[in-house]
C-alpha positions, 0 to 999 in steps of 0.5 A: 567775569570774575567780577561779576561772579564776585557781585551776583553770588552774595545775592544768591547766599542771601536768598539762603540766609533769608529763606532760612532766617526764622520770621520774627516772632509776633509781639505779645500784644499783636492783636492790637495792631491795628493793620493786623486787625484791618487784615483780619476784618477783610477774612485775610490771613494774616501769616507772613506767607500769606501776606507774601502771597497777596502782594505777589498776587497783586502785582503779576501785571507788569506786561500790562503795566509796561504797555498802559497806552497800548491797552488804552488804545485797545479800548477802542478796537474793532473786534469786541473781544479785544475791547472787553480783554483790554478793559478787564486788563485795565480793571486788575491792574488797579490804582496804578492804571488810574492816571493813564485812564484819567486821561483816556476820559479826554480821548476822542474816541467815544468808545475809548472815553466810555470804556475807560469811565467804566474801568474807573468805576470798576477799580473805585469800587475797591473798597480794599485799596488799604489792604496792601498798606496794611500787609505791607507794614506788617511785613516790615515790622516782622522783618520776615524772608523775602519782604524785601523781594515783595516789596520790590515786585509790588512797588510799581503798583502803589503810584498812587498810593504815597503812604505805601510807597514811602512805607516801601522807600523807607523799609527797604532802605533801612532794612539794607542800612542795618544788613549790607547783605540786603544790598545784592538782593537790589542788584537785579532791579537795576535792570528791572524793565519797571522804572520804579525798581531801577529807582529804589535800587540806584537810590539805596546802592548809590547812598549804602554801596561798596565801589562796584554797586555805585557804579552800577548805580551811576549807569542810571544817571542816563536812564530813560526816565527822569524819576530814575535819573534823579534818584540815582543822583540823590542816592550818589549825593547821599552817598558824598559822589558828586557824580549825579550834580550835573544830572540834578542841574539837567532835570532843572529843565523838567515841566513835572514840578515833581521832579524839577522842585526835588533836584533843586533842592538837592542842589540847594542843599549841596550849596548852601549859601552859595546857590544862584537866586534863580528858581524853578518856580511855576515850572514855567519855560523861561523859569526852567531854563534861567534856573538851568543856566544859574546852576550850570554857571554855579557848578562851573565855579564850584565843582572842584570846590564841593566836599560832600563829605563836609557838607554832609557832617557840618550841614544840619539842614538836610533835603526836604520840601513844604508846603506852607499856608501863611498869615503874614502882617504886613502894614503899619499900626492896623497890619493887614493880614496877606494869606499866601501859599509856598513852598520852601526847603532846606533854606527856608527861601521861598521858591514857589510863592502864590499871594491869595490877595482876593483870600478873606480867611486862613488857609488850612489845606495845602497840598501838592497834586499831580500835574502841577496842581496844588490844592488850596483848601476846597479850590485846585489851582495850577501853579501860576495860580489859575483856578482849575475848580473850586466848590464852597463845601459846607463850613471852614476848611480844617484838613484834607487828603489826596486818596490812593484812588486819586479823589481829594477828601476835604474835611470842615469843622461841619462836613466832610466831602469827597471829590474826583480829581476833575471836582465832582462831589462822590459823597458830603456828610453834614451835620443833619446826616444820620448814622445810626441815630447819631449825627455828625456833629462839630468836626475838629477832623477827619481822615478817608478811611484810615485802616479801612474806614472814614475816620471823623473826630467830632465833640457831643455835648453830654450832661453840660461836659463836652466829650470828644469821640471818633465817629467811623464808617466801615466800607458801607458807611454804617457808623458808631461812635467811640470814645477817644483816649486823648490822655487829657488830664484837668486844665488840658484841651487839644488843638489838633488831632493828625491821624496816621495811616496805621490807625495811630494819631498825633494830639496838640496837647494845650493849657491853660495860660492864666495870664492869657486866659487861652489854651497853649500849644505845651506837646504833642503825643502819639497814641495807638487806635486802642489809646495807648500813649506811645511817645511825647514831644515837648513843643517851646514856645516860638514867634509872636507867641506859642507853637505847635499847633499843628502836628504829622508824622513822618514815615522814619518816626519823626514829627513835623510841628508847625511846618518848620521844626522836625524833632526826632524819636528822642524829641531833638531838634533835627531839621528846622526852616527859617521863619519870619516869627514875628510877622508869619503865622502858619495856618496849615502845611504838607511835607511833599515829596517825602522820597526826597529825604531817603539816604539823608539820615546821618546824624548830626553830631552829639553836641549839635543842637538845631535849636541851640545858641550854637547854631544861631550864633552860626545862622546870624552870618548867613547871607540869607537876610530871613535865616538871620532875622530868623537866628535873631529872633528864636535867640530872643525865645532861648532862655536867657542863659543859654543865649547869653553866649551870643551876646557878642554876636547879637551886638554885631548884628545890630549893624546888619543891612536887614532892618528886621534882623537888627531890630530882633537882635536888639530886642534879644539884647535886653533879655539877655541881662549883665551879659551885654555890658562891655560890648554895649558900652563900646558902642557909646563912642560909636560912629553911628548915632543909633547904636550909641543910643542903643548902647545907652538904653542896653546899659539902663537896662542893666543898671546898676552893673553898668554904673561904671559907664555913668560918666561916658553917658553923661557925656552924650547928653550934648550928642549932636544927634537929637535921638541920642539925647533924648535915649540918655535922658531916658536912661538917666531916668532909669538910673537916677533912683541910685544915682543922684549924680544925674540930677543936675545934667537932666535938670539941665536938659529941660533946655534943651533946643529939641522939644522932644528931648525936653519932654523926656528930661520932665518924664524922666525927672518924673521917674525919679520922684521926690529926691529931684525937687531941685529940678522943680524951678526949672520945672515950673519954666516948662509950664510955659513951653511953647510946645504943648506934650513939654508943658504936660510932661511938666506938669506931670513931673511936678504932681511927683516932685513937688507933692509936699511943695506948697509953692509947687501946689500954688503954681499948678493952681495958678495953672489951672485958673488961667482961662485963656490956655486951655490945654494948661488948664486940663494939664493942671487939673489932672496933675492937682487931681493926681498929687491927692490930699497934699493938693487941697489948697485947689478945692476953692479953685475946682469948686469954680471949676464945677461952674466953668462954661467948658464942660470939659473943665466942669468934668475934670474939676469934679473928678479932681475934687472926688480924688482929693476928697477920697484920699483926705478921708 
């Protein structure tokens, strides 16, 4: 008993010490908060008593709550007035009754399917399903007494409502990281009969706890409910107590994709690079179950072998899970570009993969939806890929939502639409729509009523200068237009605009790129609804080319660009997923499940950079081929400077297993500079001939301080290996501006048995110029090659060597009058028409040449002669 005073009475001191706390103070520029605004507009009072009571109002439910399938089944009642109390019943509880009405539509009752339409309608007719987002954050960033009991209470009746649960999640959670004493104010909810409660309270008691608390919270690892179940085990993993791994691996066998996914990714976190390959996937029976048994042979393996405590201060990759649309190349010369869906985490593995093989254009819109579906921009599919409906709105799909009340908006560069979540249309607004006497005009995107109305960014074109202006519709869809304060400054433009809940907004700011002539991704930057700018992010290049083209925000203050990178407040890479950079293209991405990340903010430590060479060093001996090919080619991207330090480990990696992780380290390579000298000239007396010609190549590259390894290069040009020599004939090229001394070997390569290689020995002697004329007999004899690329490249190589060499000049005219090889005389000519003024000894032979039977001939005779003409001049 003792004990249990011990634990009950803080709480009571608590509810004290906040009923007696001062609420605080309102900020200076209050009335610029947009929720604050939004609450007004609806005639509600914004005081923090107020705002208490109105979420207290609704949430006085929870008997009904509790009993949905009674009142449903109530619906269909003998006696009429039993009917009518279970309808209107159903009608207060609100968004949180949806999905169980949703699913009475299909009972066979027709009396129950009826009355559940009606109550559908009633509830969607609240146009006030923002208000109690808006109340809600106004109440955390007040910190007023007992928010944290009105969140609680109001919790179960946000289901439907992911912004505001995750406002809820996040705001109590770190209300009771900054105060320990928030923490006995959870303990009733342990208890609480609503499981949402029990969630939130196991969740943060198990990550933030003294000793007691998490035992209590280790109570709900066998609660009823599977929700439950697995946020008591992420707050225990949170919390380094490894108490809840065998609860994740048991809701591995969950058909809801929701929770499975997120237990496989707290486990796929715990093991790093040790977890099973096995997945959940489709969510199907036989995946479950194969997964189940992985990780259940995986922990029988490991349990006394896993320090949370280490995972938790060395992994910088914390839980969390995407949806991704991609582009992958694929294919030789002309790729071909496969669209794909996925969902990845932590590893960047993708565990659920979807090819859109019949797909023609770039996905845009993905996102999670309940019952395992998963919407691809205007067509919803199961997770087996089944199509489940499918509307073809007017344009290209840009973005869209899934709304608190279950509808899907989907926004095009042309329209904006609404759905119900079986794929009838609520409303569609195109260009010829009128509001206002304004059109809608070209959509760059849009939100469902962010703040209370339909939010649209659309470009008019005024006096020959495009504007961009935000087009919005109140409750009533009566609009205006309103200039938008992007912050654009000359030579700037913006890719994307992600709008936020509260009323800010996310812009990709873009440049110019003068070489390209296209904009690029440089930051994103927050601005307020007024147009203040509030934060900035600089965006580095990535991949094939730049970034951050796509940017959304997180509900702790960070941002997700591209997908794949999180970057903290303070713009620090804190979280990335591993890419195939230089074949994958994100088109568009979701963070889902976001509860997934509550407990899992520990810092990484100061010196720790996600992005920095450190951590790519580190990520180059994983044993996931796609984190190392990843490492590989982000290295590439790093300055020069600060990669430099990964030389060794870059050399190293040129003998990976993984093809495209060898080529990206070998492209790293050579940016790199003097750096890689001593491991590249290591690698001459290599066992295997591609990386002694790689060795060779990184040495010309840096040339002339590898000019101590010149004598062990010449020595290669009798390689065995026919690559080898012709990478050393290649380099010799390189290198024999500075160095003559490699004259005479490659003058002895133009014999070489291998046609190639005597091809890059002419071109290479052709890189040299005029200081290599004593390679101009052995030249000449290449004129007479039998393979007909040697006999070009040495015609070539004497139009350079032999310019000012008359005997040189005769024998390409010779050349070019013998009639009986072709391909030598186009070979010649070309060569004559390149050496200029020098070459006006063949004027006679090009004037025949203009009356040649091969028109061929003719061409390359007159444009030879304009070019021997116009240099003598």
């Amino acid at each position: 008993m003792k004990s249990l005073i011990a634990l009950f009475l803080p709480s009571v001191l608590l509810s004290a010490w906040l009923l007696n706390s001062p609420a605080a103070p309102p900020a200076a520029d209050q009335t610029d908060d947009p929720d604050e605004q939004f609450l007004r507009e609806a005639k509600l009072s914004t005081d923090t008593a107020s705002l208490l009571a109105f979420l207290k109002k609704r949430s006085d439910h929870d008997d009904d709550l509790l009993h949905l399938d009674r009142l449903i089944r109530q619906l269909g009642d003998a006696t009429p007035a039993k009917r009518e109390e279970a309808s209107q019943k159903l009608a207060a509880i609100g968004l949180a009754a949806l999905p169980s009405l949703r699913e009475a539509l299909k009972n066979p009752d027709k009396e129950i399917a009826r009355r559940a339409g009606t109550a559908i309608q009633e509830i969607s007719k609240d146009t006030t399903w923002t208000l109690p987002g808006a109340a809600v954050r106004l109440l955390l960033r007040r910190q007023a007494p007992d928010t944290v009991e009105a969140l609680l209470r109001y919790l179960p009746y946000v289901s439907t409502d992911e912004a505001t649960e995750e406002d809820i999640w996040f705001g109590v959670y770190g209300l009771a990281k900054r105060d320990p004493r928030v923490l006995p104010l959870l303990t009733p909810a342990l208890k609480d009969r609503l499981p949402a409660r029990r969630a939130l309270a196991a969740c943060v008691m198990g990550r933030l706890g003294n000793g007691l608390q998490q035992e209590l919270a280790r109570k709900l690892l066998a609660d009823i409910d599977a929700v439950v179940r697995l946020r008591a085990a992420q707050g225990l993993l949170a919390g380094t107590d490894k108490a809840g791994i065998p609860t994740l691996i048991a809701l591995l066998n969950e058909p809801d994709a929701a929770v499975s996914w997120q237990a496989e990714e707290l486990l796929q976190w715990i093991a790093g690079e040790d977890a099973p390959d096995e997945v959940v996937g489709a969510c199907t029976a036989e995946s479950r179950k194969k997964c189940r048994a992985a990780w259940t042979s995986w922990w029988e393996q490991h349990e006394k072998k896993i320090d949370l405590a280490k995972v938790i201060a060395e992994e910088p990759r914390r839980p969390g899970l995407m949806l991704v649309a991609d582009e992958l190349s694929v294919g030789g010369k002309v790729p071909k570009q496969l669209h794909r869906v996925w969902s990845g985490g932590c590893t960047g593995k993708p565990r659920w993969l979807l090819p859109l093989e019949e797909q023609k254009e770039a996905v845009s819109l993905v996102q999670l939806r309940p019952g395992n579906r998963v919407a691809i921009d205007a067509t919803e599919r199961d997770l087996q890929g089944r199509v489940l409906w499918h509307k073809q709105p007017f344009g290209t799909v840009l973005n869209g939502q899934r709304l608190p009340n279950g509808n899907v908006f989907v926004v095009t560069d042309r329209s904006v639409a609404e759905f119900t979540p079986d794929g009838e249309e609520v409303y569609a607004l195109d260009p010829d729509t009128k509001f206002d006497s304004f059109s809608l005009g070209d959509v760059h995107n849009a939100a469902s009523r962010t703040a209370g109305r339909l939010r649209i960014i659309t470009d008019v074109r005024t006096r020959d200068v495009w504007e961009y202006k935000i087009f919005e519709l109140d409750a009533a869809m009566r609009g205006v237009y309103r200039t938008v304060p992007l912050g654009l400054t000359a030579g700037e433009d913006f890719w994307n605009v992600a709008f936020q809940s509260d009323g800010r907004y996310l812009v990709t700011h873009t440049i110019r790129n003068e070489k390209t002539d296209r904009f690029e991704p440089t930051s994103v930057r927050e601005y307020t609804a007024a147009g203040k700018q509030l934060k900035e992010w600089t965006i580095p290049p990535v991949g094939r080319g730049p970034g951050g083209w796509l940017a959304k925000g997180l509900p702790y203050g960070h941002i997700l660009v591209d997908g794949t990178v999180e970057f903290d407040a303070q713009g620090k890479r804190v979280w990335e997923m591993a890419t195939d950079l230089r074949n994958q293209r994100i088109r568009g991405f979701e963070p889902i499940l976001g509860l997934l990340r509550v407990g899992f903010d520990q810092p990484c430590s100061p010196e720790f950079d996600v992005g920095g060479t450190a951590n790519r060093v580190k990520e180059l001996k994983s044993k996931n081929p796609l984190t190392r090919r990843h490492a590989a080619e982000s290295l590439r991207e790093l300055d020069p400077d600060k990669a430099a330090a990964a030389a060794p480990a870059l050399m190293k990696a040129l003998t990976d297993a993984d093809r495209p992780t060898a080529d990206a380290a070998r492209a790293a390579l050579y940016r790199l500079g003097p750096v890689v000298v001593p491991q590249a000239g290591n690698f001459l007396k290599h066992a295997d001939p591609e990386l002694r010609a790689t060795g060779v190549s990184l040495l010309a590259n840096n040339w002339p301080a590898s000019k101590e390894y010149l004598p062990r290069i010449l020595d290669l040009v009798k390689d065995d290996n026919s690559h080898v020599r012709v990478t050393v004939v290649s380099a010799l090229g390189e290198m024999g501006r500075q160095a003559k001394q490699v004259i005479p070997p490659l003058i002895e390569t133009l014999n070489d048995k291998d046609e190639v290689v005597r091809r890059q020995a002419c071109l290479a002697i052709k890189r040299i110029g005029p200081d290599a004329n004593a390679a101009i007999p052995a030249l000449m004899e290449r004129l007479k090659d039998k393979d007909d690329n040697v006999r070009w490249a040495a015609a070539e190589a004497l139009a350079t060597v032999g310019q000012n060499d008359k005997k040189t000049i005769r024998v390409l005219i010779q050349a070019f009058q013998q009639k009986e090889d072709h391909k030598m005389r186009v070979f010649a000519a070309l060569a004559l028409g390149s050496i200029g003024m020098a070459a006006e000894d063949a004027i006679p032979a090009f004037k025949d040449g203009l009356k040649d039977d091969d028109p061929a001939i003719r061409k390359l005779s007159a444009e030879a002669l304009e070019k021997i003409q116009a240099d003598k001049k």
